[in-house]
N, C-alpha and C positions, 0 to 999 in steps of 0.2 A: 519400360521402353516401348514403341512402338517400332512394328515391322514395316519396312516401308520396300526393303528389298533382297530376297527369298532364293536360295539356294536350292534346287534339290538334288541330292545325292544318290539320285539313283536312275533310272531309266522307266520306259515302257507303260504296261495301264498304270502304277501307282504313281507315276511322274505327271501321266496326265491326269488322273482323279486330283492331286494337289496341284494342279496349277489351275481348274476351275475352280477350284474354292478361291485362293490366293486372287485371282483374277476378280473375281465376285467382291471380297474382301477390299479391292483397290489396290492391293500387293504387287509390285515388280517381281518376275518371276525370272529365273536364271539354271537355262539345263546343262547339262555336261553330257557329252557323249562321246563313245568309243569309234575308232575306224567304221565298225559294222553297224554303228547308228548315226551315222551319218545326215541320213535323210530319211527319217522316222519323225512319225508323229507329236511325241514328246518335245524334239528337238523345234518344230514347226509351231507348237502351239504356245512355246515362252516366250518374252521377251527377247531375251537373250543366251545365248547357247553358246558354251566354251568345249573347246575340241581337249580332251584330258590320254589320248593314247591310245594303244591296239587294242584289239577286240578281245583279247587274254581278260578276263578279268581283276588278277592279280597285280595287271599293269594298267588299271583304270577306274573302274568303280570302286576298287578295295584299295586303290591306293589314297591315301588321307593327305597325304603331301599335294599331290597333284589336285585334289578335291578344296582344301583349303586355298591351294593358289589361286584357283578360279575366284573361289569366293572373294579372295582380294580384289583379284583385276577389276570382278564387277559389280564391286563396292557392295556386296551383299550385307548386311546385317544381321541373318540369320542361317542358319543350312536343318531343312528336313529331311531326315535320311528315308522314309520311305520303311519298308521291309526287305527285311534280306539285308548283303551283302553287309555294309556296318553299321546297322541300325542298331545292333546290340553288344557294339564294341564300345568296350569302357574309355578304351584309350581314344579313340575318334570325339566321342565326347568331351573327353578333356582337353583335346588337342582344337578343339573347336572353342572351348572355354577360354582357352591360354590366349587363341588368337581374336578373342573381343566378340566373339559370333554367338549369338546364340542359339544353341542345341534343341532342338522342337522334340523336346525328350526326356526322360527323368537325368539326373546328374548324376556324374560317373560314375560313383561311388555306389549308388545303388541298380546300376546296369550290373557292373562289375562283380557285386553281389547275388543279383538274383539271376548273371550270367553261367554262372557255376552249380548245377543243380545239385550239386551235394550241400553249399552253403546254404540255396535256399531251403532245403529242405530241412536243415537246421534251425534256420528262422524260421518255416513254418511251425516247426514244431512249439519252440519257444510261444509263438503265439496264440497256443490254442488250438491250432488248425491239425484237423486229422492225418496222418499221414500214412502211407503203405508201410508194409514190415518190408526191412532193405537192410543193405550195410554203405555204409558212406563211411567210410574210414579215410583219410588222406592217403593218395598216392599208395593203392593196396596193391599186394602184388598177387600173381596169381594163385597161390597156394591159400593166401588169406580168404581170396574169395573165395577158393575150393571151400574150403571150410564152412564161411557165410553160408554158401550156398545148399550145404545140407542142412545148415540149421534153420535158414527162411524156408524149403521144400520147394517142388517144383510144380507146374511151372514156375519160370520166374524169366525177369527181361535185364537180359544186358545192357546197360545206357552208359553215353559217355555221357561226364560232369560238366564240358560243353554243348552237347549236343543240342540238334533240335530237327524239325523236318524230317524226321524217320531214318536220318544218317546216323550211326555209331549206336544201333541200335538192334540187338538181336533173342528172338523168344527163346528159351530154352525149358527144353522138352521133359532130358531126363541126364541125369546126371554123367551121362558119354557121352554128350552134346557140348556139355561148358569146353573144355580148352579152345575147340575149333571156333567157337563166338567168344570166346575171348578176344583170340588173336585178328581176326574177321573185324570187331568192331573197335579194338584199340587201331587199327589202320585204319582203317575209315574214318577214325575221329580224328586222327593226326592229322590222313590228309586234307579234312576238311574243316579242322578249327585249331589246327597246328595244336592239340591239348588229348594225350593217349589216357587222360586221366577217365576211370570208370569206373561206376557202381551198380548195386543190384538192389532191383527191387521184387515183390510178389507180382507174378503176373495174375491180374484180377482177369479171371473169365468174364465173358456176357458182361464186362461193364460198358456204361455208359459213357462219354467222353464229354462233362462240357463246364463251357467257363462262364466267368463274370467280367465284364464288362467295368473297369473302374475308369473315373477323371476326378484328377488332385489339382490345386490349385497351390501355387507358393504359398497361400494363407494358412495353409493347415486345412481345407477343406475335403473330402472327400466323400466322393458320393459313387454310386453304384449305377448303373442301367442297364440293370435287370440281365439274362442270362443267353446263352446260347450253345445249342447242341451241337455238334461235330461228329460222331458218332461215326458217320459212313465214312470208312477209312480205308485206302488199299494201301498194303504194304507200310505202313503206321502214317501215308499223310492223308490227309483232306482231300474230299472231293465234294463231299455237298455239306452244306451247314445251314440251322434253320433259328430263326427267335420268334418267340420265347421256346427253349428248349419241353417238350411236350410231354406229357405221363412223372411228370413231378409230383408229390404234396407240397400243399403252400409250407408245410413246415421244414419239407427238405428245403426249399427252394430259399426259404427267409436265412435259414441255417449258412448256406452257402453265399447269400450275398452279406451276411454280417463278418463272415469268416474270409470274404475278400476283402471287405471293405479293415478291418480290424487288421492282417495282412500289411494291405498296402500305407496306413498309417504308420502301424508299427514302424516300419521301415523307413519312413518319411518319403514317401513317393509322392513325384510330380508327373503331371500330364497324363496322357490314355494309357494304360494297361490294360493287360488282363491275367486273370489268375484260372487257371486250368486246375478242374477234380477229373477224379476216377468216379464215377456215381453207382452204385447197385439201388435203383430204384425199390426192387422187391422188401431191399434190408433196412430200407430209408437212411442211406450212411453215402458218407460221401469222403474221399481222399485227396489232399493236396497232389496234385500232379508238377504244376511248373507255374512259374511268373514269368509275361512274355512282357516286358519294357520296351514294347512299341508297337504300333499301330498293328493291327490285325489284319490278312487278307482278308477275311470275311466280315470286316466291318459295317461294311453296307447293309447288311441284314438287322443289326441293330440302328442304323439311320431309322431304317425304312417305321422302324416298328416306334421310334420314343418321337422321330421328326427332330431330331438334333445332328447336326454336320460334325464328324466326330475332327474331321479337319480342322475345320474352322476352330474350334474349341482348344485342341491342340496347338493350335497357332495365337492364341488371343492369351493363351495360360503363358506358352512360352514367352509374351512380351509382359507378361507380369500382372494382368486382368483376373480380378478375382472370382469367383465363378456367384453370375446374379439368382441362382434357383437353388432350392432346397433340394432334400431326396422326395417330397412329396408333391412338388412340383412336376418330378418328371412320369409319366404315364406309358406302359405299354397296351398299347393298341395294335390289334390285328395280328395279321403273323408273315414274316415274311420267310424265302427260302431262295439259297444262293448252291448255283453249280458251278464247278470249275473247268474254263473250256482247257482243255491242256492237246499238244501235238503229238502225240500221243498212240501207241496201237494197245489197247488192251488187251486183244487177240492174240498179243506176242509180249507178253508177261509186262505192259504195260511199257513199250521199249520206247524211246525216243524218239522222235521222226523229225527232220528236216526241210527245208524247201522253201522254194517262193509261195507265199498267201495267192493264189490264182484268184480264189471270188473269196467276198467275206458282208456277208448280208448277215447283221443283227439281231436278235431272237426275236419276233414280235410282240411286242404287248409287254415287255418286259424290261427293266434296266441293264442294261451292257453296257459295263464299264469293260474297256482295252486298249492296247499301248500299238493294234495293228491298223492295217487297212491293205486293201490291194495291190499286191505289190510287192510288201514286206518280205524280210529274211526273216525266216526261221531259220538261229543257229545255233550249234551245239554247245555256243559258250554261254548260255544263258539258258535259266529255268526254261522249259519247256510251257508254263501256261498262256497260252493265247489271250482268255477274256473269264469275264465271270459275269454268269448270266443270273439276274436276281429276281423273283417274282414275290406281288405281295398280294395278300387278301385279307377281307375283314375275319378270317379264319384259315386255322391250318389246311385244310380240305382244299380251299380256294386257291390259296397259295401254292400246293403241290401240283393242282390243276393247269392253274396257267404256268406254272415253271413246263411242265410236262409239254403245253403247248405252245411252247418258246422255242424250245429243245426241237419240235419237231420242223418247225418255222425255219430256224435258223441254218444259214449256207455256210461253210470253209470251204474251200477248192485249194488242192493246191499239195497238203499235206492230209494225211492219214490223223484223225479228231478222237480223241474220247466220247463223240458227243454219242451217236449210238449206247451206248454203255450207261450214260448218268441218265438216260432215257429210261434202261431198262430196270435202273434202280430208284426213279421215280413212280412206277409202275408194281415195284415190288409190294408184297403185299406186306412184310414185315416193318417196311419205313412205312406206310400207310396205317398198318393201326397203330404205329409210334411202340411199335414191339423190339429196336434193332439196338446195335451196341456195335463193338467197336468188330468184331466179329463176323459179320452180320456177312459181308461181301464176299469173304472164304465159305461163308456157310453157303451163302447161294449162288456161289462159283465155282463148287469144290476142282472142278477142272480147270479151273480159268475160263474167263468168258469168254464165249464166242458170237458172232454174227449171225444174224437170224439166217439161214440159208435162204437164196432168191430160188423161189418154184420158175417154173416154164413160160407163167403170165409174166413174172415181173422181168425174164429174161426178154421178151415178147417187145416189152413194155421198154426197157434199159435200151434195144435195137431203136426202136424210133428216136428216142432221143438224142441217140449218138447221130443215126442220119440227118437228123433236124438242126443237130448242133455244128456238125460237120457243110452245112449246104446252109447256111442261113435265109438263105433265096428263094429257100424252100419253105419254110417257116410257117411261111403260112397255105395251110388245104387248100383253098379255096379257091387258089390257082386252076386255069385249066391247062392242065400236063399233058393229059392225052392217055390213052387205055393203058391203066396198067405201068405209066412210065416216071419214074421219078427222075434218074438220069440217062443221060444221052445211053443207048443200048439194049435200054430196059428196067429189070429192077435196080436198087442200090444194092450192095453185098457191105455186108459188116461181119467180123467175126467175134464168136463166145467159143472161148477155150478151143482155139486154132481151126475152129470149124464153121463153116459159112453160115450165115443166116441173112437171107432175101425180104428186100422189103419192097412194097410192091405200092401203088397208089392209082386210084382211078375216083375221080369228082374227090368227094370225100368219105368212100371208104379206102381202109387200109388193110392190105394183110401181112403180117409178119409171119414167114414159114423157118421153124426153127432145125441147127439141123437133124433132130429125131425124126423131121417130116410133121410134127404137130403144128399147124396153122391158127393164126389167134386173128382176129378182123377188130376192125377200131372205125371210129367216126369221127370225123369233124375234129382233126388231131391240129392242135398248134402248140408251138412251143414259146414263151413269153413271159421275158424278164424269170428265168428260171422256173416257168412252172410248167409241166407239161399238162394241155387241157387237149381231155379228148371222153367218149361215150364208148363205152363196152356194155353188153347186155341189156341198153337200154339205162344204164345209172353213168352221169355223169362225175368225171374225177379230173382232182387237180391236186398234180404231186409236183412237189419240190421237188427236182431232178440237179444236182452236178455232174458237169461232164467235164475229165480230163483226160490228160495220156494217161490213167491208170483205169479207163473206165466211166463206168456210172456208177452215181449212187442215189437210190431216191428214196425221201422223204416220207413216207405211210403214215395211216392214222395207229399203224400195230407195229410201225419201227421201222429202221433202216436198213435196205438191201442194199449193197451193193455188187456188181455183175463186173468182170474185166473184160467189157465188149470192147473190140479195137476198132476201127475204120478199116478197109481193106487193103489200104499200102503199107498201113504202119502193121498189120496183122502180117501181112507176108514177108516184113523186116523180121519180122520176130521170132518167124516160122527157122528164118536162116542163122537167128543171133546164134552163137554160143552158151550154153548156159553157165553159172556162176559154179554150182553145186559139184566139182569133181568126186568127193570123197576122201581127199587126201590133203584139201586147202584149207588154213584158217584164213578168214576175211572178214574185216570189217561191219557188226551188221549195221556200222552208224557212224558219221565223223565223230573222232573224239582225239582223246589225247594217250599215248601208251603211258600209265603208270609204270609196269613189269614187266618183262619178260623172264619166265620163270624157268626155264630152263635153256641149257646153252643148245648149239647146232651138233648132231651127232649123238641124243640123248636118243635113247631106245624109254619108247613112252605107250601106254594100256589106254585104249579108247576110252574118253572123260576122264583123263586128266587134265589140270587148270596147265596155259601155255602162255596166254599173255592176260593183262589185265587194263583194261581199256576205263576211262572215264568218257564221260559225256553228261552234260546237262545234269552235274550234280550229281550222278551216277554211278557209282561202278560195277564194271559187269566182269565176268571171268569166261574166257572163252578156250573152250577146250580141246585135245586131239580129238580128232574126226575117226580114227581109226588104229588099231595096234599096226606100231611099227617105227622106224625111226626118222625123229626130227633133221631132217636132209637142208631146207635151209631156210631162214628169219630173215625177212626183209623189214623191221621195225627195229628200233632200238626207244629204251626209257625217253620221256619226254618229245616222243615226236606224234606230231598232230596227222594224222591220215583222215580220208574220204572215206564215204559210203562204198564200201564194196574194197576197198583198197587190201590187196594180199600179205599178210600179215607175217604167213609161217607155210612152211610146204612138210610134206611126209612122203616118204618112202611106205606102204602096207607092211605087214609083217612076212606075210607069203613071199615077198620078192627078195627077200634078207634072210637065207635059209640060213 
């Protein structure tokens, strides 16, 4: 068959990566979106866009009913699910079969199989392919795994048999740790693939994390392109991933692409896959990890590197096109490397953050693929990734180089970014000599990361631009103001941490006096199109600067500072707010949805205990008493969606309930 009119099932950057291919192709393209995408990017850049329901995901993107009627109304003939939500739902597949459409995907039956990681790691096995020591028993119960678990030794990781994405998934330590990750990740797999089913496997230290790249063709054809690391992980998902995966031997490396490719026959797979190892590089051994039956987010980095559209291919297979090239046709060349922007605070155990997209300037010199632009909602009913920043070189060195000077290039305003962070792990010295594993990020975080602190200069530095951002009139030096005056009065006042700081202007110098009294003087300062361009000590600089209500943040050649300088209205609002933090209040640190509430009104409860249990963006988080004493009153119940800051639970201290 040929595709002549193209469904996608899904939303944001991989709705629009597949509608430029589609587009390219001469493909009719057809998006769905929920209330909160409304007027998104995605929705803009198809042909045609059908409205499918509220912003719940449950009641839109995961609903198949609502997604197949679309495709009727607009006479689609095929639907791409994209990743995520039911790209790897057996029964979507079929239900897409039943209704004459064709699935841009392997068929159900082999979804459905290699959906359930305990079956596939039965087919791995069967085929040759190495596997972890684990127990995969059907439907085991706890006591069985007690058992398993002292015989496989510890470490080891709790996974559910659905899982994927770092959900239903927990390390365990030492043998007083299983019941509590037990019970931990049979809930989290329920409520995130409705399936409590779970097994165990050995947790490999310092391994490596990466996969093969397959594309099958209806013929029987199957061929490999080559591999990719994953490796830098926080909290088990992805954040940066590179091709060709680096510090291989050619004979691990041949080993592992015969043993996906031998894999994905076996089983008779169609279209893109990939097959995921556990690697110990040192032992030259390598482990079946998972089969993912569908497109990868980090696809791009394998484009970059063979020059094949893994779309397009995936779309030419699905209409029945048999694949024109050998495995010896296809070639990798150079090396590319992919970040993930995500909304994101690392600083605060990697939490969610919300908001309007305020600025969103592109990483320079590099590929951005993303489903935003100025404007946008970020919101809590959707993954949190922003964009993926991709860099390539005729070598890994190049490639880490310019990703690193993309990173530093690139603006979000608006929301709290990762990007800081995949900056600093760009920079590490352990992913630079291709020394890191899946490890690597707790190893050089053991705190959790933090933000570089801004010294006195860059406080200095963050005051001009607030005044420069705040007066745009002012913008440019070169004005003559008059001795010393920026606004009507005199100096301008801006405040850092409730306390004044004066900025002063006469021709074109600048003095910004901070307030310890330390004085910094500047030249020839303009601010334009986000860069702040000015001369200190004689060397001239031009930093990337965003400025919002939360501040400045700017762009360095040794990382991102960020400063909470206010304007001096919005400073002396702030001076009078109230603050959030009583000591006695649970509150929301994020909109989401209340899973739990774990104890009634009237419990007498021990400072960190769990109180309610909040989702967002994929997430759950447990949030706990603030202090010994009794739970006095719950303003939440199961299933109700709250705001940012929204009060959750109140306490009585222990002291006042003698």
């Amino acid at each position: 068959m040929t595709i002549r009119r193209l469904l996608i099932a899904n939303r944001g950057e991989i709705a629009c990566r597949i509608i430029r291919t589609a587009r390219r192709m001469g493909i009719g393209t057809v998006a769905v979106y929920s209330d909160a995408d409304r007027d998104t990017p995605h929705v803009r850049a198809a042909d045609a866009a059908y409205h499918i329901g509220p912003p719940e995901a449950a009641q839109s993107y995961l609903d198949a009913a609502r997604l197949i009627a679309a495709a009727r109304r607009a006479g689609a003939d095929a639907v791409h699910p994209g990743y995520g939500f039911l790209s790897e739902n057996a029964n979507f597949a079929a239900t897409c079969a039943e209704a004459g459409l064709a699935f841009v995907g392997p068929p159900a039956e082999v979804i459905r199989a290699m959906g359930s990681k305990i079956e596939a790691r039965r087919l791995a096995a069967v085929s040759g392919v190495p596997v972890v020591a684990g127990h995969d028993a059907a439907d085991p119960s706890d006591a069985e795994l007690g058992v398993a678990a002292d015989r496989i030794g510890f470490p080891l990781l709790v996974k559910a048999s659905a899982g994927g994405g770092g959900r239903g998934m927990r390390i365990v330590r030492e043998r007083a740790q299983l019941p509590a990750a037990l019970a931990a990740a049979r809930a989290e797999a329920q409520a995130g693939f409705g399936d409590a089913t779970l097994f165990l496997e050995r947790f490999l230290t310092q391994a490596r994390h990466v996969e093969v790249q397959v594309l099958a063709d209806t013929q029987g054809t199957v061929l490999h392109l080559f591999d990719r690391d994953c490796s830098l992980q926080r909290n088990h998902q992805k954040v940066i991933e590179e091709a060709p995966a680096p510090g291989l031997s050619d004979a691990l490396r041949r080993s592992m692409h015969e043993a996906a490719v031998k894999l994905a026959r076996s089983i008779g797979y169609v279209n893109a896959g990939t097959v995921e190892f556990l690697v110990d590089p040192a032992k030259d051994s390598f482990h079946f990890l998972e089969m993912n039956t569908r497109l990868q987010v980090e696809h791009p980095v394998t484009e970059m590197v063979t020059g094949l559209d893994l779309v397009e291919w995936q779309l030419r297979i699905a209409g029945g096109e048999a694949l024109p090239f050998s495995q010896s046709d296809i070639v990798c060349a150079g090396a590319a490397v992919e970040a993930r922007i995500a909304a994101e605070d690392p600083a605060a155990g990697y939490r969610p953050e919300t908001g309007r997209i305020a600025r969103f300037d592109p990483a320079p010199g590099c590929r951005t693929d993303t489903g935003i632009e100025e404007g946008s909602i970020v919101s809590h009913h959707y993954d949190s990734m922003l964009a993926k920043v991709i860099a390539q070189g005729p070598d890994r060195g190049t490639a880490l180089a310019r990703l690193e000077h993309g990173l530093a290039g690139m603006q979000v305003g608006g929301v709290v970014t990762n990007i800081g962070f995949l900056s600093d792990l760009c920079r590490a010295e352990a992913f630079a000599r291709s020394d890191h594993h899946t490890g690597t990020i707790a190893e050089l975080f053991p705190e959790g990361w933090s933000a570089p602190e801004a010294g006195p200069w860059h406080k200095a530095v963050a005051a001009m631009a607030r005044i420069l951002s705040d007066h745009p009139a002012r913008s440019t030096p070169f004005e003559t103001l008059g001795a010393w005056r920026l606004l009507p009065g005199g100096g301008a006042v801006c405040y850092i941490e409730r306390s004044a700081v004066e900025v002063k202007q006469s021709g074109s110098r600048w003095a910004v006096t901070l307030p310890e009294g330390e004085t910094f003087g500047f030249d020839h300062v303009a601010l334009d199109s986000g860069r702040l361009i000015f001369e200190a000590d004689g060397m001239r600089h031009n930093i990337g600067v965003l400025v919002d209500e939360a501040g400045v943040t700017m762009m360095t050649p040794v990382g991102r500072f960020s400063v909470a300088v206010l304007p001096g209205e919005g400073a002396l609002l702030d001076r009078l707010a109230p603050g959030d933090e009583t000591g006695t209040e649970i509150r929301a640190p994020m909109p989401g949805l209340v899973v739990e509430v774990l104890h009634p009104e009237g419990s007498r409860l021990k400072r960190g205990e769990p109180v309610v249990v909040l989702e967002a963006m994929k997430l759950m988080q447990t949030l706990n008493a603030p202090c010994d004493g009794v739970l006095d009153s719950l303003s939440c119940i199961p299933g109700e969606t709250v705001e940012k800051h929204a009060l959750l639970a109140a306490m009585t201290p222990e002291e006042e309930n003698p």
